[in-house]
TORGUMAR-796568 format. One record per residue (C-alpha): residue number from 0; z negated, y negated, x; residue in one letter. Coordinates in Angstrom, 1 decimal. Last residue first. Example, Ala and Ser with C-alpha at 12.3 -4.5 7.8 and 13.67 -1.06 7.14 Angstrom:
<sites>
pos Z Y X code
1 -7.1 1.1 13.7 s
0 -7.8 4.5 12.3 a
</sites>
This chain:
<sites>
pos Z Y X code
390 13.1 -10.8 -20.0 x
389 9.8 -12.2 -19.4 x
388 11.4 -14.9 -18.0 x
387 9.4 -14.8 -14.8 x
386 10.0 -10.9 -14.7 x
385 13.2 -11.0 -15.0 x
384 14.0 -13.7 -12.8 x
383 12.4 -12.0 -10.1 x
382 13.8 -8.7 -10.5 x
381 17.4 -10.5 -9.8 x
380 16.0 -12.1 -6.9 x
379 14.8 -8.9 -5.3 x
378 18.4 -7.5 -6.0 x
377 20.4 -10.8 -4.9 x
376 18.5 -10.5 -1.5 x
375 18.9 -7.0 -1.1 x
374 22.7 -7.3 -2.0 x
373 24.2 -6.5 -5.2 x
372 26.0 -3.4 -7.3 x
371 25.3 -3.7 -11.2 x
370 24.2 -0.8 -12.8 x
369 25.5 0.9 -16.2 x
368 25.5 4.1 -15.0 x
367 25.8 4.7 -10.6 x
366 28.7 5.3 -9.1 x
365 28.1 5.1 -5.1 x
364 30.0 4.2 -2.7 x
363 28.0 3.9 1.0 x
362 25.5 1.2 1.9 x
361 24.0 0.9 -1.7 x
360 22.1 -1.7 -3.5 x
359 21.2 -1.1 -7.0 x
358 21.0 -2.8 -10.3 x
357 19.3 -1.5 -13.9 x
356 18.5 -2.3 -17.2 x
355 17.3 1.0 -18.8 x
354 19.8 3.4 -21.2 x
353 18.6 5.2 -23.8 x
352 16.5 8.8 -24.1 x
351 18.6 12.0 -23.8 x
350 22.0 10.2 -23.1 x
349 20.7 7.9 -20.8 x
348 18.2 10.5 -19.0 x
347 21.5 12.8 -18.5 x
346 23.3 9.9 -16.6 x
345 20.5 9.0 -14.8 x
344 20.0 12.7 -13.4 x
343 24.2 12.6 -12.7 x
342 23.9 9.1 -11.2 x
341 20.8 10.3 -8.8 x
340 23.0 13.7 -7.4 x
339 25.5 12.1 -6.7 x
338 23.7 9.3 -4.9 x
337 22.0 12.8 -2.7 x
336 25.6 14.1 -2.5 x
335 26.8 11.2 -0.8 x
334 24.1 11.3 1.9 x
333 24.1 14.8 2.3 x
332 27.7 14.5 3.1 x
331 28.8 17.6 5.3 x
330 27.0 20.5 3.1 x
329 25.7 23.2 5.2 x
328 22.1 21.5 5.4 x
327 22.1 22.4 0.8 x
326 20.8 20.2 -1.1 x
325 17.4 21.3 -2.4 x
324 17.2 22.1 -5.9 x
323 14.3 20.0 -7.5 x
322 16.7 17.4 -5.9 x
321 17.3 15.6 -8.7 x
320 14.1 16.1 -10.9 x
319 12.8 13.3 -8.5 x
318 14.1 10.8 -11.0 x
317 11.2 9.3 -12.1 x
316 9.8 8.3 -14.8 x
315 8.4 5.5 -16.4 x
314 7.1 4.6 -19.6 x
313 9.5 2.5 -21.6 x
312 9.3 -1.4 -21.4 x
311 12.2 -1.7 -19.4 x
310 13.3 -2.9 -16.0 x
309 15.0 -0.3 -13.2 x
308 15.8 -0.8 -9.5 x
307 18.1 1.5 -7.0 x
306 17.7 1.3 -3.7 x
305 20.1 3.0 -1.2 x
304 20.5 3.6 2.2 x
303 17.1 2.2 2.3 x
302 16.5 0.9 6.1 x
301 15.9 2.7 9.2 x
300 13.5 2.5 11.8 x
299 11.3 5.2 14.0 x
298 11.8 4.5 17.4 x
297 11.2 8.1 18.8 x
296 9.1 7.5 21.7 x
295 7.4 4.6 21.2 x
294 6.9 4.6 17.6 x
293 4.8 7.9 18.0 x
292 3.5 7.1 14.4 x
291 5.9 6.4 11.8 x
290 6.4 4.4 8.3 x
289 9.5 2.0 8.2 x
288 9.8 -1.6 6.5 x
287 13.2 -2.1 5.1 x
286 13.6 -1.3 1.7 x
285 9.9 -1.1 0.1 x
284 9.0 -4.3 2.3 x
283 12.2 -6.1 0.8 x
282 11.1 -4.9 -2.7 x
281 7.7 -6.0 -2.4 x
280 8.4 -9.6 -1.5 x
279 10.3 -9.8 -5.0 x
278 7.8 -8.0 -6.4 x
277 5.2 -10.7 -5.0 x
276 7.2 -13.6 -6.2 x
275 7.8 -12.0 -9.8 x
274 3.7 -11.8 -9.7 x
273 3.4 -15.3 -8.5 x
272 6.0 -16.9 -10.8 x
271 4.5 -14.6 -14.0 x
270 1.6 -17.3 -15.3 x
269 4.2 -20.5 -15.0 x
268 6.7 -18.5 -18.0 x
267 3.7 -19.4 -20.2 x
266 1.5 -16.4 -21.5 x
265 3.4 -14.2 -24.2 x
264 4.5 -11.8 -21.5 x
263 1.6 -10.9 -20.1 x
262 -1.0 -11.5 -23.1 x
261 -1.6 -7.5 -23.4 x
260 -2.7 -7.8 -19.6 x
259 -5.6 -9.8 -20.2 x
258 -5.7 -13.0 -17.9 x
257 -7.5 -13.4 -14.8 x
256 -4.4 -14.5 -12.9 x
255 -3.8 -12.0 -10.2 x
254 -5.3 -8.5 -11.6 x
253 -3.8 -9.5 -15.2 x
252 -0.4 -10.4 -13.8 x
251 -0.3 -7.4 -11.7 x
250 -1.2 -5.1 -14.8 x
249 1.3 -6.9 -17.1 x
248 4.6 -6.3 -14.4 x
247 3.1 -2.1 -14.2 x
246 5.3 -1.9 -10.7 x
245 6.4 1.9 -9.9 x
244 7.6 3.0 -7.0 x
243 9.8 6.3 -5.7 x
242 10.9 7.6 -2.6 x
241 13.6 10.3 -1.6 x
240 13.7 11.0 2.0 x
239 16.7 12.0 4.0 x
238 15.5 14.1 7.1 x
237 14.6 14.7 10.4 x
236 11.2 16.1 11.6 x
235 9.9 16.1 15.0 x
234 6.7 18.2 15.8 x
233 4.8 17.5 19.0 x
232 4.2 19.4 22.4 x
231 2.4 18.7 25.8 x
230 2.8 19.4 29.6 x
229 0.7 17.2 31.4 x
228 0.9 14.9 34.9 x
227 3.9 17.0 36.2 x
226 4.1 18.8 39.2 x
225 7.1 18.2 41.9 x
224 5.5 17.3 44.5 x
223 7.5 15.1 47.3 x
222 4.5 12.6 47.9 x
221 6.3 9.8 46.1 x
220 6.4 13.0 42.8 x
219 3.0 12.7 43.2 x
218 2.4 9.1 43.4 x
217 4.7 8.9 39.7 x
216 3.2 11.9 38.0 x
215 5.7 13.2 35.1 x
214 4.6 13.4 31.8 x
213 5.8 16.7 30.1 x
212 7.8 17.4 27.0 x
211 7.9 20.0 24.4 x
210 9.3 18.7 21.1 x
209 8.8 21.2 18.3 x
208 11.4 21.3 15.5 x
207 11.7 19.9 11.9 x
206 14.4 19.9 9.4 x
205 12.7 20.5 5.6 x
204 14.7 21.7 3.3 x
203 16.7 18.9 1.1 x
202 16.0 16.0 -0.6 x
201 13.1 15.1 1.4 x
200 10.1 13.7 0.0 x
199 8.3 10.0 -0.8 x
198 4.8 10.4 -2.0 x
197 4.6 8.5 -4.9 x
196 3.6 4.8 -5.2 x
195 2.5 3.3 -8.3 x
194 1.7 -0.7 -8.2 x
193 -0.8 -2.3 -11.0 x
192 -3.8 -0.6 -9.5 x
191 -6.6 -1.3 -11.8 x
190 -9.3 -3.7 -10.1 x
189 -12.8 -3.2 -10.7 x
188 -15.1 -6.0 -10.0 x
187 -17.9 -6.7 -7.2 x
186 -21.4 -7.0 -9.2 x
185 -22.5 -4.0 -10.8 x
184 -21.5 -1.7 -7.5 x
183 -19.6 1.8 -8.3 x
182 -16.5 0.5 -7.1 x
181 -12.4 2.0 -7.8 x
180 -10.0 -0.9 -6.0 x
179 -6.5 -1.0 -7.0 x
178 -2.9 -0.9 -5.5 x
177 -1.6 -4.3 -5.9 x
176 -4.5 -6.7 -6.8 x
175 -7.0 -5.0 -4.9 x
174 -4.2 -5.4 -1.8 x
173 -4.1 -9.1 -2.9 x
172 -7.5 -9.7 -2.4 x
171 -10.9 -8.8 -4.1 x
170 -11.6 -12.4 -5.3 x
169 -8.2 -13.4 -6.1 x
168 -9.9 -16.3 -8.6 x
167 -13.2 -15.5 -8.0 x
166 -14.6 -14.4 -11.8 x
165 -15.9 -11.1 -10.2 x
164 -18.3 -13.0 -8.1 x
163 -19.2 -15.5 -10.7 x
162 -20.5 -12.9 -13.1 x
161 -22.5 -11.1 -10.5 x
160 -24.2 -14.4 -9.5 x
159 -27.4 -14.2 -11.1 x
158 -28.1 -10.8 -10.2 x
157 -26.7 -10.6 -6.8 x
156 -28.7 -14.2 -6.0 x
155 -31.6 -12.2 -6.9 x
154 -31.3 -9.4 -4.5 x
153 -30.1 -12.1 -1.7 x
152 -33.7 -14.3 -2.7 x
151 -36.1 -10.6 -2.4 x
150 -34.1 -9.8 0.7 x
149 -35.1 -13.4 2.2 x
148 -38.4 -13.5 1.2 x
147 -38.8 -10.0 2.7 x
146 -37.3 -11.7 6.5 x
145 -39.3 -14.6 6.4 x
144 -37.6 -18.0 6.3 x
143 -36.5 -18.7 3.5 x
142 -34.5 -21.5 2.3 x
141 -32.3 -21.8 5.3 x
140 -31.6 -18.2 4.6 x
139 -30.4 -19.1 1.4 x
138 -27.7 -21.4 2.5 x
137 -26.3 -18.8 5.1 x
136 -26.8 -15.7 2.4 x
135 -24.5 -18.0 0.0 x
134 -22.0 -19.0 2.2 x
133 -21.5 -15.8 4.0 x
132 -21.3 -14.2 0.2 x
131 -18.4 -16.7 -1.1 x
130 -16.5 -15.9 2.5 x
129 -16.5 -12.2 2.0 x
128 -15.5 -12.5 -1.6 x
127 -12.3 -14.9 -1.1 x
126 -11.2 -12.6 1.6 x
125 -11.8 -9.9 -0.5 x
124 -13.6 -6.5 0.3 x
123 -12.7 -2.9 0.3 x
122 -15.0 -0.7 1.9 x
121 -14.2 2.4 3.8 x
120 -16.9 5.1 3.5 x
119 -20.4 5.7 4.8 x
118 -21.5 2.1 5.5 x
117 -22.0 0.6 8.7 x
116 -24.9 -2.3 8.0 x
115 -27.7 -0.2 7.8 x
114 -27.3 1.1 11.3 x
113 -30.0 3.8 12.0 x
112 -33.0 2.1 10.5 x
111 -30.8 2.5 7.1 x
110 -28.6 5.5 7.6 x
109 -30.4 7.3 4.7 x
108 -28.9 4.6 2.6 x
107 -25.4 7.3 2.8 x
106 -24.6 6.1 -1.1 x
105 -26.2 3.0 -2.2 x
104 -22.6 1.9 -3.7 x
103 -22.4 -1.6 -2.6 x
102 -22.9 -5.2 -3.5 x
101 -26.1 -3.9 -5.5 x
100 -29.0 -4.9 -3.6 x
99 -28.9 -2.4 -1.0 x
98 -26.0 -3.6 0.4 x
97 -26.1 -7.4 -0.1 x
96 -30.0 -7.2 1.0 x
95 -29.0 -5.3 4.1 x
94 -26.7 -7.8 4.5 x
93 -29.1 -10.7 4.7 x
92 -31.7 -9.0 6.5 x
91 -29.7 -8.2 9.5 x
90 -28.7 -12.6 9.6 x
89 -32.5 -12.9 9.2 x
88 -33.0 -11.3 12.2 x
87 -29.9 -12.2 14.3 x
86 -31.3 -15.8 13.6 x
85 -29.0 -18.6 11.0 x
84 -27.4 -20.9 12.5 x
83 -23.8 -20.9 11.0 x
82 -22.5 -18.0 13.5 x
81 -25.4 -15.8 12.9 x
80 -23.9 -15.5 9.3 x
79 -20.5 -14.8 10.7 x
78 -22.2 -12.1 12.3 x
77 -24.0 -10.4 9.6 x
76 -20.2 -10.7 7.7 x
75 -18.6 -8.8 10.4 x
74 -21.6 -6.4 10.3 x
73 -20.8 -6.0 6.5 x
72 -17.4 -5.4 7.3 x
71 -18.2 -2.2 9.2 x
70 -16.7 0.7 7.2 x
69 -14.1 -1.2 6.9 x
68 -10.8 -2.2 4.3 x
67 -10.0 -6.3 4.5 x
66 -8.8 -8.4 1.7 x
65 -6.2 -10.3 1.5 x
64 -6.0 -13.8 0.1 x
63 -2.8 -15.3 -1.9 x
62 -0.3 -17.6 -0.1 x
61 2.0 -15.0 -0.3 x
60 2.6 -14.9 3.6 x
59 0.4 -12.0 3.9 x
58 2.3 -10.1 1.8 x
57 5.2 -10.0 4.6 x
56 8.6 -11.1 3.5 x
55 9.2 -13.4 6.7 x
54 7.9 -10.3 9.3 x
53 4.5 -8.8 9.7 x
52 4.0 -5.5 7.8 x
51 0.6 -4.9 7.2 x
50 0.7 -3.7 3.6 x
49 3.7 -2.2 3.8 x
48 3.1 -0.2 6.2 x
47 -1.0 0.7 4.2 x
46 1.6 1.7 0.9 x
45 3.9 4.2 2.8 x
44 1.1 5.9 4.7 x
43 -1.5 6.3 1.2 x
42 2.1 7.1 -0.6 x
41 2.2 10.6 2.0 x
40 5.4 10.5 3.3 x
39 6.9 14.5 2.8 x
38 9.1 17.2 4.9 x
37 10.0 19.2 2.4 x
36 10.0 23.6 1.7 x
35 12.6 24.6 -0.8 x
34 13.6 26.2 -4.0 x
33 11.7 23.9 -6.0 x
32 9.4 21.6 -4.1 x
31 6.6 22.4 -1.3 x
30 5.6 19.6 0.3 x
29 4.8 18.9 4.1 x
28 3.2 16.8 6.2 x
27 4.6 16.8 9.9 x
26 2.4 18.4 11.8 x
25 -0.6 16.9 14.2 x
24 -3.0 19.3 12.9 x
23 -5.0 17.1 10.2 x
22 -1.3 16.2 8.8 x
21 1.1 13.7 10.3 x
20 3.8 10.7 8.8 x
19 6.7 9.5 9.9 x
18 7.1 12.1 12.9 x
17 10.5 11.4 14.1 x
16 13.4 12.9 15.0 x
15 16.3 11.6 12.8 x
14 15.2 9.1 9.6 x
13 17.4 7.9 6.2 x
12 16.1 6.6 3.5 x
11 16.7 6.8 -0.2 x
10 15.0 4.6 -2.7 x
9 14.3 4.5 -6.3 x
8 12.4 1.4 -7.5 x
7 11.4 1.2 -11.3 x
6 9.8 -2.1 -12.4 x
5 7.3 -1.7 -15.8 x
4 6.6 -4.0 -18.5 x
3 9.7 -6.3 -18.2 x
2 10.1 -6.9 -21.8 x
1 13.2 -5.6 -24.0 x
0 16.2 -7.9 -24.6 x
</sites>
């Protein structure tokens, strides 16, 4: 039986009036695709949901670090610093050392004088990271006193204890560990995203509209006006979206247990329980956990209608070539016709290239090849097993 290598997740989800996911005007994002104009879910939306989702399958429940995204983490860690003892002073020089010394990519160090802690961009940090540098700079400001001396020690400490740094088992966090982290710095390491995310799509022509609505003045309307408080607009899109997810099983192993990625699957069975556990987590977030703004006032919740999951140790694909032909609105089962549509495409990659080991979930009847029908539960459990035996 062929190797786990990669986890395919095809999804379908269902969403009325709502505005999942907006574009620098306020619009619903769009894609253009075949014959058609989409309504889209950009994967930087569907993967930061899933990251912060708080329920019982939440990654932060793992057990495993996260790590935190900021422009200002540094001044976090300057006042964690201050919180051991250490003076506001020597606390500033501290992180300006970590930046400047080679923590950071010294890009935007014309703000220094200005706010040298903010950096330019998002920064992704580790838990484990963060709290490894706060200990440090807090012991070695006790050694020096004077805020140069203390630069010069930070600078050094960098040096020296690069290797260490990126050795941190879970150093840059789980998220690291899932979708990647690009650095220019010499002493934070590089993490390889090991999970795929593409931008999910409608499988037919986009269905939007533009809400007007006012806000209506509660002391006026007690004083027998009738004005509003604001008359405003907002798009609302409906749609069923297509998403699909790849997991590379050797690259998640690597990023979470320091090993090379070529020694996956011959490692001991014990080196793939956290990964397996993490997909298995991953699949429930993927299937139930919703992307929206405006939550208030359009409620924006629906689970996959269907999931269908994939193991092999092909490169994957995806089956987006479905709906390059947009289904047509006229048609009275969309729903239907967009599983049709999947278990013809799989049918024709079977034939054309082999058949995948495969098992969906599906609230309505759906035929798909050579796939066994299960629950959520008995789907992210089934992946699990897989990927803990290897198999």
């Amino acid at each position: 039986m062929a190797h786990p290598r990669f986890i395919q997740i095809h999804t379908l989800h269902s969403y009325s009036a709502a505005l999942l996911n907006r574009d620098d005007s306020g619009q619903a994002k769009r894609l253009p695709m075949g014959n058609a104009m989409r309504t889209r879910i950009s994967s930087q939306c569907l993967k930061r949901h899933w990251r912060v989702a708080e329920d019982h399958h939440a990654l932060s429940t793992l057990g495993v670090p996260m790590a935190v995204r900021s422009r200002i983490t540094l001044t976090r860690m300057r006042d964690d610093i201050v919180g051991h003892g250490v003076s506001e002073e020597l606390a500033q020089a501290a992180v300006e050392a970590l930046r400047f010394g080679g923590l950071l990519d010294k890009a935007g160090k014309d703000r220094k004088g200005k706010d040298a802690t903010e950096t330019g961009q998002a920064v992704l940090l580790g838990k484990a990271e963060i709290d490894y540098l706060v200990k440090h700079c807090v012991a070695l400001a006790r050694d020096h006193k004077d805020e140069d001396g203390l630069k010069a020690a930070v600078a050094a400490f960098l040096k020296e204890e690069s290797d260490n740094i990126k050795a941190l088992k879970h150093g840059s966090g789980l998220e690291s560990a899932l979708f990647g982290r690009m650095v220019t710095s010499d002493v934070l390491a590089q993490r390889d995203a090991a999970v795929y995310v593409a931008h999910a799509f409608t499988v037919h022509e986009a269905q939007v509209e533009n809400d007007y609505f006012t806000v209506v003045d509660d002391l006026r309307r007690e004083a027998g006006e009738l004005g509003s408080a604001g008359i405003f607009d907002t798009e609302l899109a409906s749609g069923l979206y297509y998403g699909y997810v790849v997991v590379d099983v050797p690259q998640l192993v690597a990023n979470l247990e320091g090993i090379a990625a070529g020694e996956c699957f011959e490692a001991p069975s014990e080196r793939r329980e956290l990964a397996a556990e993490v997909v298995h987590h991953l699949l429930h977030l993927i299937a139930t956990v919703s992307p929206g703004a405006k939550r208030g006032s359009t409620a924006p919740f629906g689970h996959a209608s269907l999931m269908l999951v994939e193991t092999g140790d092909w490169q994957p694909r995806s089956l987006s070539g479905a709906f390059e032909t947009a289904l047509r609105l006229a048609d009275k089962e969309i729903r239907t016709d967009a599983i049709e549509r999947l278990a013809q495409e799989v049918k024709k990659h079977d034939a054309a290239y082999g058949k995948l080991d495969r098992a969906y979930l599906a609230l309505d009847d759906a035929d798909i090849p050579n796939a066994e029908h299960m629950s959520l539960d008995r789907l992210a459990k089934w992946v699990q097993t897989r990927i803990v035996k290897g198999a």
